[in-house]
Structures are given as C-alpha cells and as structure tokens.
N, C-alpha and C positions, 0 to 999 in steps of 0.2 A: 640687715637683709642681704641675702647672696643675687648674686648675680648668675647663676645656676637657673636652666628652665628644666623641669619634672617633664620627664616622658616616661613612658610606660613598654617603649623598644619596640613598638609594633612596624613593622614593615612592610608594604606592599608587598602582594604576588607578584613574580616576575610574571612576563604574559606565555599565556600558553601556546601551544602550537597550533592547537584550535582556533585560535584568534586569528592565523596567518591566513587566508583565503588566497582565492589565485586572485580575485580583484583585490586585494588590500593593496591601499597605495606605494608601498614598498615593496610589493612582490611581486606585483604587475612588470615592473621594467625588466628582474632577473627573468622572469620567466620567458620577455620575449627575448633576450639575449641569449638564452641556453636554445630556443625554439630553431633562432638564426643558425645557429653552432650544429643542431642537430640538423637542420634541412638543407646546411650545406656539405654535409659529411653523411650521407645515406648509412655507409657502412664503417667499421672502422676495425683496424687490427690489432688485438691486446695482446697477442702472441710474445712481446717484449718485457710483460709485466709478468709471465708464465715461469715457474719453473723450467726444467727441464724434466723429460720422460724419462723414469728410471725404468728399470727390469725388475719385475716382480716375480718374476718366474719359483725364485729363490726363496721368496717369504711363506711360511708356514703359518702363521697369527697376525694380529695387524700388530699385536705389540711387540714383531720382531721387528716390527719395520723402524723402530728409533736405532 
C-alpha cells in the first residue's frame, strides 16, 4: 500500500469581484478610510504626475510625434 492520496487537481475558484460588495466585511473598513482621505482633501493637484506640454505646432501625423 502507498502512502499517496488520489486527487483529481481540482481547485477552487478564486473569489470574484462580484463577491466584493461595499458592505462585505472586508471592504467596509477600506472603504471608510478612502471616504476620510477624500473628505478631507476636497480637491487635489496631479499636475506633478503630468508630463510636460510639448509644442505640436511642428507635427504633421500623430506618428511623427515618436
């Protein structure tokens, strides 16, 4: 006799994202920490994550623009 158990590899689904509601016990708490973050930050400035504005004056296609 082996010491070997027979499976057949079956795997749970991971859970889906449907599963994640705003009341599910785990998403409840993100949710009011992001709520805090946004109600105490009304507006906010992305300008630092921007490129910079080039001059397109010059370009004749967009595929001059590489």
């Amino acid at each position: 006799m082996s010491d070997h158990i027979a499976s057949f590899g079956w795997l749970p689904d991971f859970p889906s994202i449907s599963d994640y509601t705003p009341e599910h016990e785990k998403i409840k708490p993100l949710l009011a920490k992001i709520r805090r973050t946004v109600e105490s930050a009304p507006t906010m400035d992305l300008r630092a994550w921007c490129p910079p504005i080039e001059n397109q004056l010059n370009r004749k296609r967009p595929a001059d623009s590489h």
